[in-house]
C-alpha positions in Angstrom: -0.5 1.1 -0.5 -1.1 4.8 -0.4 -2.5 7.6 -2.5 -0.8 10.1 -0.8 2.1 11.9 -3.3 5.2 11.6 -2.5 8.7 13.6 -2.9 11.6 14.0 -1.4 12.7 17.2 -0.3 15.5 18.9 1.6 14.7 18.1 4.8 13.3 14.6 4.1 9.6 13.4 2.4 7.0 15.9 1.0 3.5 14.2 1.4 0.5 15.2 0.1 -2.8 13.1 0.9 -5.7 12.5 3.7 -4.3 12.7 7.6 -4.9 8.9 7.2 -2.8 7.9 4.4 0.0 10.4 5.1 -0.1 9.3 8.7 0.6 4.9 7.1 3.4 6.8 5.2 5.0 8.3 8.0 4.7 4.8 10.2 6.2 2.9 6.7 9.4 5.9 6.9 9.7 5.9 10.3 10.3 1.9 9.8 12.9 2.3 7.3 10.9 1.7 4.7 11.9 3.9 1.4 8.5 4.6 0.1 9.4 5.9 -3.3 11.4 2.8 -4.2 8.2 0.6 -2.8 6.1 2.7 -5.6 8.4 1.4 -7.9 8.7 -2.0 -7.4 5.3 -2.5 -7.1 3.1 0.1 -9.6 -0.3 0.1 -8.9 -2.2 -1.3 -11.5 -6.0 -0.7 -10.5 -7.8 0.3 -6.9 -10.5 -0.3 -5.8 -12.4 3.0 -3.1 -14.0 3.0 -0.1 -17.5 3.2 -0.3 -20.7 3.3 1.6 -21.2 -0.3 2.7 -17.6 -0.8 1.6 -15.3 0.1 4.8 -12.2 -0.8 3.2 -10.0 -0.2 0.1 -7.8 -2.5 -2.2 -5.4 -1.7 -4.5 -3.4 -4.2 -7.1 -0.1 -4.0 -8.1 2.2 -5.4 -10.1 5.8 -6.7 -9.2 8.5 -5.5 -11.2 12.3 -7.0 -11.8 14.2 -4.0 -9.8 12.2 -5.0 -6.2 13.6 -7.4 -3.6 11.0 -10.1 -4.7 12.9 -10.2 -8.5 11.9 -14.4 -8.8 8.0 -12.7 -8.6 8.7 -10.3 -11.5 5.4 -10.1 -13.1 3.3 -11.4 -10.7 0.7 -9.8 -8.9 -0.2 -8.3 -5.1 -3.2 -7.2 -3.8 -3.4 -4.9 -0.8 -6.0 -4.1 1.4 -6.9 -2.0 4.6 -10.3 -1.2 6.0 -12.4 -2.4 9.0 -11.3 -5.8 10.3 -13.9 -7.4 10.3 -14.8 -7.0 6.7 -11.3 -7.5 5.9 -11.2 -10.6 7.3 -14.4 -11.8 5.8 -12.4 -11.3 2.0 -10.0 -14.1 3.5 -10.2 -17.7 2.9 -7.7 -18.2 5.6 -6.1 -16.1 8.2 -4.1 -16.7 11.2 -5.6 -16.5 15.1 -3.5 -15.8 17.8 
């Protein structure tokens, strides 16, 4: 997930964050996705920076009854982006292609 702020204006969404994380909101809005309900069905509970030594970021976030998971109300998701490779190394299991 992002920290960029989002609204909705006139002519569409309003962000305000890094070229980076406005540029993964634009792809998720330009896929359909409707960001603002996202933020809602999933509030971010904790997040975790990118740091020196640390290229990637995680955030956690809590499901909530109003999403399209409802069964998962309550449960928990944890997101993260970075550098591949050390992305990967957080994984017990991951699919090759």
């Amino acid at each position: 997930m992002s920290e960029t702020l989002i609204s909705k204006g006139e002519g569409g969404y309003v962000l305000d964050g890094s070229s980076t994380e406005n540029a993964l909101v634009h792809i998720a809005i330009g896929a359909g996705v409707d960001v603002l309900h996202m933020r809602k069905s999933f509030p971010l509970l904790k997040i975790k920076h990118r740091s020196e030594g640390n290229n990637y970021m995680m955030t956690l976030h809590r499901f909530t009854s109003d999403g399209v998971f409802r069964s998962a109300a309550g449960r928990k998701l944890v997101a993260v982006k970075g550098a591949p490779p050390e992305v990967l190394d957080l994984c017990n299991y991951y699919l090759t292609v």
